[in-house]
C-alpha positions in Angstrom: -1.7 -5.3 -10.6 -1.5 -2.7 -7.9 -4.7 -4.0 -6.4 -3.1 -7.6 -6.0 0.0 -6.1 -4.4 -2.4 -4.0 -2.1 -4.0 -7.0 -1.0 -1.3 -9.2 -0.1 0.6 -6.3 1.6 -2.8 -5.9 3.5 -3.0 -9.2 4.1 0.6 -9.2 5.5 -0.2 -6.2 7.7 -3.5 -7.8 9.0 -1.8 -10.9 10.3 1.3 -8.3 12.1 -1.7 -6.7 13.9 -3.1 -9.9 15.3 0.0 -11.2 15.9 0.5 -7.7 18.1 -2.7 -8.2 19.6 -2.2 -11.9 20.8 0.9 -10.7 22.4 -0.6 -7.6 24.3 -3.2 -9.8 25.5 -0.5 -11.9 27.0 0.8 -9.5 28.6 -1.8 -7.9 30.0 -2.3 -11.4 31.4 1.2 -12.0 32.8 0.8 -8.7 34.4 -2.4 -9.4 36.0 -1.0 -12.6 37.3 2.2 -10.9 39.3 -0.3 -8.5 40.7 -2.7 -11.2 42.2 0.7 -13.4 43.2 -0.2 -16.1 41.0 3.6 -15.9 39.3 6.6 -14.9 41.9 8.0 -12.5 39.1 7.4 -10.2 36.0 8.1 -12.0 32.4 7.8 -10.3 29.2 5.3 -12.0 26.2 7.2 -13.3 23.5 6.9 -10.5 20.5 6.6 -12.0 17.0 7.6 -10.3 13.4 7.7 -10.8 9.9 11.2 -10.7 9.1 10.4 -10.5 5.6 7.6 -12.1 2.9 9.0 -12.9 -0.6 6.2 -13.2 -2.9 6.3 -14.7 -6.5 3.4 -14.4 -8.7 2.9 -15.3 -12.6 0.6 -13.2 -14.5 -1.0 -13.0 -17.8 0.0 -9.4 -19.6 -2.8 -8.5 -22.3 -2.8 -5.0 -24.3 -6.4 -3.0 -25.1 -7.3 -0.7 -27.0 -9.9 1.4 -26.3 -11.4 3.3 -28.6 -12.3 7.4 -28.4 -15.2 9.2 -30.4 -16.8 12.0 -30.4 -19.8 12.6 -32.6 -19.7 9.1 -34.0 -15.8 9.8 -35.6 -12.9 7.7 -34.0 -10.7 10.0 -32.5 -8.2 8.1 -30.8 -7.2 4.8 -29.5 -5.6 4.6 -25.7 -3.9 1.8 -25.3 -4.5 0.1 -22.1 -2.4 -2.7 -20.0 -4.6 -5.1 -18.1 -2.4 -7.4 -15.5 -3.9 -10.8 -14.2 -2.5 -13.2 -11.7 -2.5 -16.6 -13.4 -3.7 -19.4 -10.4 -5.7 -22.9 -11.7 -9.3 -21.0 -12.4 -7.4 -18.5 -14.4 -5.9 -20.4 -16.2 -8.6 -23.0 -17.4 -10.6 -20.3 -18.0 -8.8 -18.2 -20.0 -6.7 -21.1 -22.3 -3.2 -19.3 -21.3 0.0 -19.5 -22.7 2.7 -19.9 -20.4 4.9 -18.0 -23.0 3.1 -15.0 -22.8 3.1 -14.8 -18.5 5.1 -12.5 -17.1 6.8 -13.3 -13.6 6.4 -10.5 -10.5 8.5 -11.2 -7.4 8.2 -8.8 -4.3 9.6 -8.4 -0.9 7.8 -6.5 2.1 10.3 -6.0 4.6 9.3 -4.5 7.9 10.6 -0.6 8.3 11.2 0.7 12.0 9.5 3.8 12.5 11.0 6.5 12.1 12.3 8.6 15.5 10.7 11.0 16.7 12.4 14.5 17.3 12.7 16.0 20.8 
């Protein structure tokens, strides 16, 4: 599960920095344009931001056990949670039960950094 909530919050952080960059770049532009007279005044690039992402995911839950020897004798079983999200491929591949999905709903909200001390 973690990995799938790395990825989209990646994801999400990926399209901020091109966003960022497109804007930079028209800057950069607006400012060379003032400087050769080709606009009468300065302007500012318009600055875009995620004000938030709500994300909504179902996912098949399964337990495992795995087992533990040592010199051929079980020792132990550990269980082991293994999370899936559930999309079409999934789920024709894997006969799921829609009784047995669990639903995962996340927010990434952007944080101002924090200020830096004097």
């Amino acid at each position: 599960m973690k990995e799938v909530i790395r990825e989209v919050a990646r994801s999400v952080a990926e399209s901020q920095e091109d966003l960022d960059r497109r804007s930079m770049a028209v800057q950069h532009e607006i400012e060379r344009a003032v400087e050769r007279g080709e606009l009468p005044y300065e302007a500012n690039a318009t600055w875009l931001q995620f004000s938030e992402v709500d994300i909504d995911l179902q996912v098949a839950v399964s337990l495992e056990g795995r087992e533990e020897t040592r010199d051929g004798e079980l020792r132990a079983i550990r269980p082991g949670v293994t999370v899936a999200p559930i999309g079409p491929r999934y789920a024709a591949a894997h006969d799921v039960n829609a009784e047995v999905t669990s639903d995962v709903r996340l927010k990434i909200v952007p944080v101002p950094p924090e200020r830096r001390r004097s």
